[in-house]
TIKEKE-926794 format. One record per residue (C-alpha): x, y, z; residue number from 1; residue in three letters. Coordinates in steps of 0.2 Angstrom, whole numbers, plus 5000, padded with zeros to 4 digits. Layout:
X|Y|Z|NUM|Ala
...
This chain:
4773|5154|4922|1|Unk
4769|5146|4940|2|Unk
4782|5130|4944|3|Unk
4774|5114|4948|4|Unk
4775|5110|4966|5|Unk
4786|5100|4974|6|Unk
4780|5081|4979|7|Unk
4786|5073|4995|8|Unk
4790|5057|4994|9|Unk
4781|5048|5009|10|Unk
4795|5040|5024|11|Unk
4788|5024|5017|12|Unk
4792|5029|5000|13|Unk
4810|5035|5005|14|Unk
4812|5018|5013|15|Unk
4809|5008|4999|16|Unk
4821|5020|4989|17|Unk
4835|5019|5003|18|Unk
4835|5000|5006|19|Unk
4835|5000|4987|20|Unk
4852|5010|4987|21|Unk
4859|4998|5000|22|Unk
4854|4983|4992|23|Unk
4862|4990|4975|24|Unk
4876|4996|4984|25|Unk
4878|4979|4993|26|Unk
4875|4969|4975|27|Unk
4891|4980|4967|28|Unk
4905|4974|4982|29|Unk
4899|4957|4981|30|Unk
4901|4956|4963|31|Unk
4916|4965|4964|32|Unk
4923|4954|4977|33|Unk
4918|4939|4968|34|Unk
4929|4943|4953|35|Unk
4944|4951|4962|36|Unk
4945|4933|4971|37|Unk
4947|4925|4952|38|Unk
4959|4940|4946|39|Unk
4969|4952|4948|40|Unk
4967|4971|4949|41|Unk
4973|4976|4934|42|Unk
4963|4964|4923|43|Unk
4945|4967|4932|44|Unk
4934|4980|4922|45|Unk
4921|4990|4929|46|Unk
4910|4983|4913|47|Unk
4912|4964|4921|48|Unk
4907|4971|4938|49|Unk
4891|4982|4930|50|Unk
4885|4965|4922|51|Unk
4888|4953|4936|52|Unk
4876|4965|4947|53|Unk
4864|4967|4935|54|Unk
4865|4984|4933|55|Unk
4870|4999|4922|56|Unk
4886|5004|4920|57|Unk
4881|5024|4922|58|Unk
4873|5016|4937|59|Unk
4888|5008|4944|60|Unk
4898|5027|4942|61|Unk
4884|5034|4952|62|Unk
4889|5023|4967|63|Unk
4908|5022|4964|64|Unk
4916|5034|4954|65|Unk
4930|5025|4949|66|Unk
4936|5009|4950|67|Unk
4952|5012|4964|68|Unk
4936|5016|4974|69|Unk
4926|5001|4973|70|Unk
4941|4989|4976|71|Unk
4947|5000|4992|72|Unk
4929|4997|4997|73|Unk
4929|4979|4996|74|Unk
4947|4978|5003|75|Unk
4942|4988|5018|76|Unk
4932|4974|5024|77|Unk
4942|4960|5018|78|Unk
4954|4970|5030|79|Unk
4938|4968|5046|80|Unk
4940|4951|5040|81|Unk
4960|4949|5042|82|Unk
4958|4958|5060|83|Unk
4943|4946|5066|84|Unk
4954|4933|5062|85|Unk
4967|4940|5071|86|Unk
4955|4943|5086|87|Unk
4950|4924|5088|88|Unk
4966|4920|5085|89|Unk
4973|4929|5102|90|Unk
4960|4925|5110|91|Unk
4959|4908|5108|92|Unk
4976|4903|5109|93|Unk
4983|4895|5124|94|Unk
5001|4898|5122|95|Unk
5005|4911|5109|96|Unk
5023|4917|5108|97|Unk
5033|4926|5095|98|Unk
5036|4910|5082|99|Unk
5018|4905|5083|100|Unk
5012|4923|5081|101|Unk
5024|4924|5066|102|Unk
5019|4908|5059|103|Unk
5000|4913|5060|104|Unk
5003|4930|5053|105|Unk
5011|4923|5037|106|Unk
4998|4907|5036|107|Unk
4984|4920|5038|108|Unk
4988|4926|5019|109|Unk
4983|4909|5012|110|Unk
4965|4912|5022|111|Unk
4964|4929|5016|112|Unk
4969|4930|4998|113|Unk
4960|4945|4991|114|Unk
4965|4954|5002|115|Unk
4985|4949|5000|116|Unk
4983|4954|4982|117|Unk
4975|4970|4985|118|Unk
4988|4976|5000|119|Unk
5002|4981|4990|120|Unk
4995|4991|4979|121|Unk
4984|5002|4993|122|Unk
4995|5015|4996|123|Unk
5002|5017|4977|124|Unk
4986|5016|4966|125|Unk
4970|5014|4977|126|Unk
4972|5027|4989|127|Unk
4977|5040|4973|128|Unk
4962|5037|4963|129|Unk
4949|5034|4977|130|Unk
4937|5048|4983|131|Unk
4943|5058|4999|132|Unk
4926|5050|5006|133|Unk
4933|5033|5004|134|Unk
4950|5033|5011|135|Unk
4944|5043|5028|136|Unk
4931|5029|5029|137|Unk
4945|5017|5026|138|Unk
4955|5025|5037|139|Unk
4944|5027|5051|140|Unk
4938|5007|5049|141|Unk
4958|5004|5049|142|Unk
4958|5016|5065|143|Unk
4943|5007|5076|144|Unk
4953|4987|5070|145|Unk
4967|4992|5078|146|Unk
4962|5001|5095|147|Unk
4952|4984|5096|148|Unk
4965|4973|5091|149|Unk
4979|4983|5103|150|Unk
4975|4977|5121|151|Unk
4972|4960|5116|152|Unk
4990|4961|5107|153|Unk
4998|4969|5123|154|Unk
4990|4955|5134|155|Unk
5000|4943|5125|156|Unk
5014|4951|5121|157|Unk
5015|4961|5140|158|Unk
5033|4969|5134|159|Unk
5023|4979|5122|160|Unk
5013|4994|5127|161|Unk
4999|5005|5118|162|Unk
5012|5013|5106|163|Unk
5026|4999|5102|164|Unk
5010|4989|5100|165|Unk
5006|5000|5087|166|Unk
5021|5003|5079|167|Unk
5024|4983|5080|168|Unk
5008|4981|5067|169|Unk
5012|4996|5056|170|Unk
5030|4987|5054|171|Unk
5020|4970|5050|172|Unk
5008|4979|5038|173|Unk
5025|4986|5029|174|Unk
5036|4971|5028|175|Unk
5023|4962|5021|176|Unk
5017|4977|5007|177|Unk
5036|4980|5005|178|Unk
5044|4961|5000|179|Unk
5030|4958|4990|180|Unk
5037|4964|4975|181|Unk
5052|4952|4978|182|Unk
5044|4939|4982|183|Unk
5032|4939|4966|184|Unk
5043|4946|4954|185|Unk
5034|4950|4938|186|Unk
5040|4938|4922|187|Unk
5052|4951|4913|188|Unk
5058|4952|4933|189|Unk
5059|4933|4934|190|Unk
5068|4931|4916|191|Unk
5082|4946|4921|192|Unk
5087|4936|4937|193|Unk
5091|4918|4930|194|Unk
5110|4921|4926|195|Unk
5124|4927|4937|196|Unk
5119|4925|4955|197|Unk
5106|4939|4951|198|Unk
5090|4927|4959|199|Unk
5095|4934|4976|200|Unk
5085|4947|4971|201|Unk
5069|4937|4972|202|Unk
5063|4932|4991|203|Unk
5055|4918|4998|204|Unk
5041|4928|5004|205|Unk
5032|4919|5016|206|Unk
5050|4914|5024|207|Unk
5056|4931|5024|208|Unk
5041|4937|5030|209|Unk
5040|4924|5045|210|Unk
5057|4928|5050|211|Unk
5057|4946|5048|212|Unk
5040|4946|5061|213|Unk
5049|4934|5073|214|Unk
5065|4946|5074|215|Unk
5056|4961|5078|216|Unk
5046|4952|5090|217|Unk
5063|4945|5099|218|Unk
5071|4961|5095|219|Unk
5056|4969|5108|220|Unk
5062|4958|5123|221|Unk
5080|4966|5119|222|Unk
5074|4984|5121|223|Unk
C-alpha cells in the first residue's frame, strides 16, 4: 500500500503558523503575568491561565509543560525589567553613593512586585520543576543582565572591580531571597512568636535589607 506524499507547507504558510505560535506563546506570559500580579504562586492554576488566553488547556502544556516553567518564564523578564531599572538608575544619578544605592535597591521592590514574590521561591521550587531548556535560557538572560549592568556598577562604585562587582550582586540577590522568610513570616509563624521575646525572630525586611546592602558596600571601602 503506496503512502500518501508528504505536503509542504509553503514559507508563507509556515509564517502564518510560526507568528501564530509566538502570538500564543506571547498571550500565555501575559495572562500568566496578569494573575501572578493579583496572587500568589501557590494559588494561580494553570486552568485560570488556559482561560484567560483563550485557549485549551492541552494547548497550554504544549507550550509549557508545567507550571514552575511558565512562572520562571514570566519572572525572567520581570528580572530584564528589575535590571533596566537598575540601568537608568546608575545612569542617571548625579551622586550615587552606598546609602542611596541601598535605599534604591530596597525601594525598587515596591516597583517591581511580581517579581519580589517570585524571587524567593526560584531556586527552591521553580528551577526544580522547570525544563532544563528554561533554566539555561534563564540563566543565560541572568548571565547577559549582569555583564551589562557590571561596568556601569564599577563606574560608580570604582572600589569594586569585575569580580567583587559580581560577587557584590550575588550577595544582594541572596540577602534579599534569604530574609524574606523572616520578614513575612507565614500565620502559624506570626501566631508562634507573639509570647516570650520570640518576635525577634521576624525582621523588618526592607530595614534589614537596606542595612545589610549599605554595610557590605562600607565594608568594600575597608578591604
Amino acid at each position: 500500500m503506496s503512502r500518501a506524499p508528504m505536503v509542504e507547507r509553503s514559507p508563507k504558510k509556515r509564517a502564518v503558523l510560526e507568528k501564530d505560535k509566538l502570538s500564543k506563546r506571547t498571550s500565555i506570559l501575559q495572562s500568566a503575568a496578569f494573575l501572578l500580579q493579583k496572587k500568589d504562586w501557590a494559588e494561580l492554576s494553570m486552568d485560570e491561565v488556559a482561560k484567560r488566553a483563550k485557549i485549551a488547556k492541552g494547548t497550554l502544556y504544549l507550550y509549557f509543560p508545567t507550571k514552575e516553567d511558565l512562572c520562571l518564564r514570566v519572572h525572567n523578564a520581570d528580572y530584564e525589567a528589575w535590571f533596566l531599572d537598575m540601568e537608568s538608575f546608575l545612569k542617571e544619578t548625579k551622586l550615587v553613593d552606598a546609602e542611596v544605592f541601598s535605599n534604591w535597591f530596597v525601594d525598587s521592590m515596591d516597583r517591581h512586585l511580581r517579581f519580589l514574590k517570585l524571587l524567593p521561591i526560584v531556586p527552591t521550587i521553580l528551577e526544580k520543576n522547570a525544563s532544563v531548556e528554561t533554566i539555561r535560557e534563564f540563566k543565560l538572560s541572568l548571565k547577559d543582565q549582569i555583564y551589562k549592568i557590571l561596568p556601569l556598577l564599577i563606574k560608580v562604585f570604582p572600589l569594586l572591580n569585575e569580580q567583587s562587582a559580581f560577587l557584590f550582586l550575588m550577595q544582594c540577590h541572596a540577602l534579599a531571597i534569604g530574609s524574606w522568610s523572616h520578614g513575612f513570616p507565614s500565620n502559624q509563624v506570626k501566631d508562634a512568636v507573639k509570647e516570650d521575646g520570640l518576635d525577634m525572630f521576624v525582621l523588618d525586611y526592607k530595614k534589614f535589607l537596606r542595612t545589610s546592602i549599605l554595610t557590605l558596600l562600607n565594608g568594600y571601602k575597608i578591604t
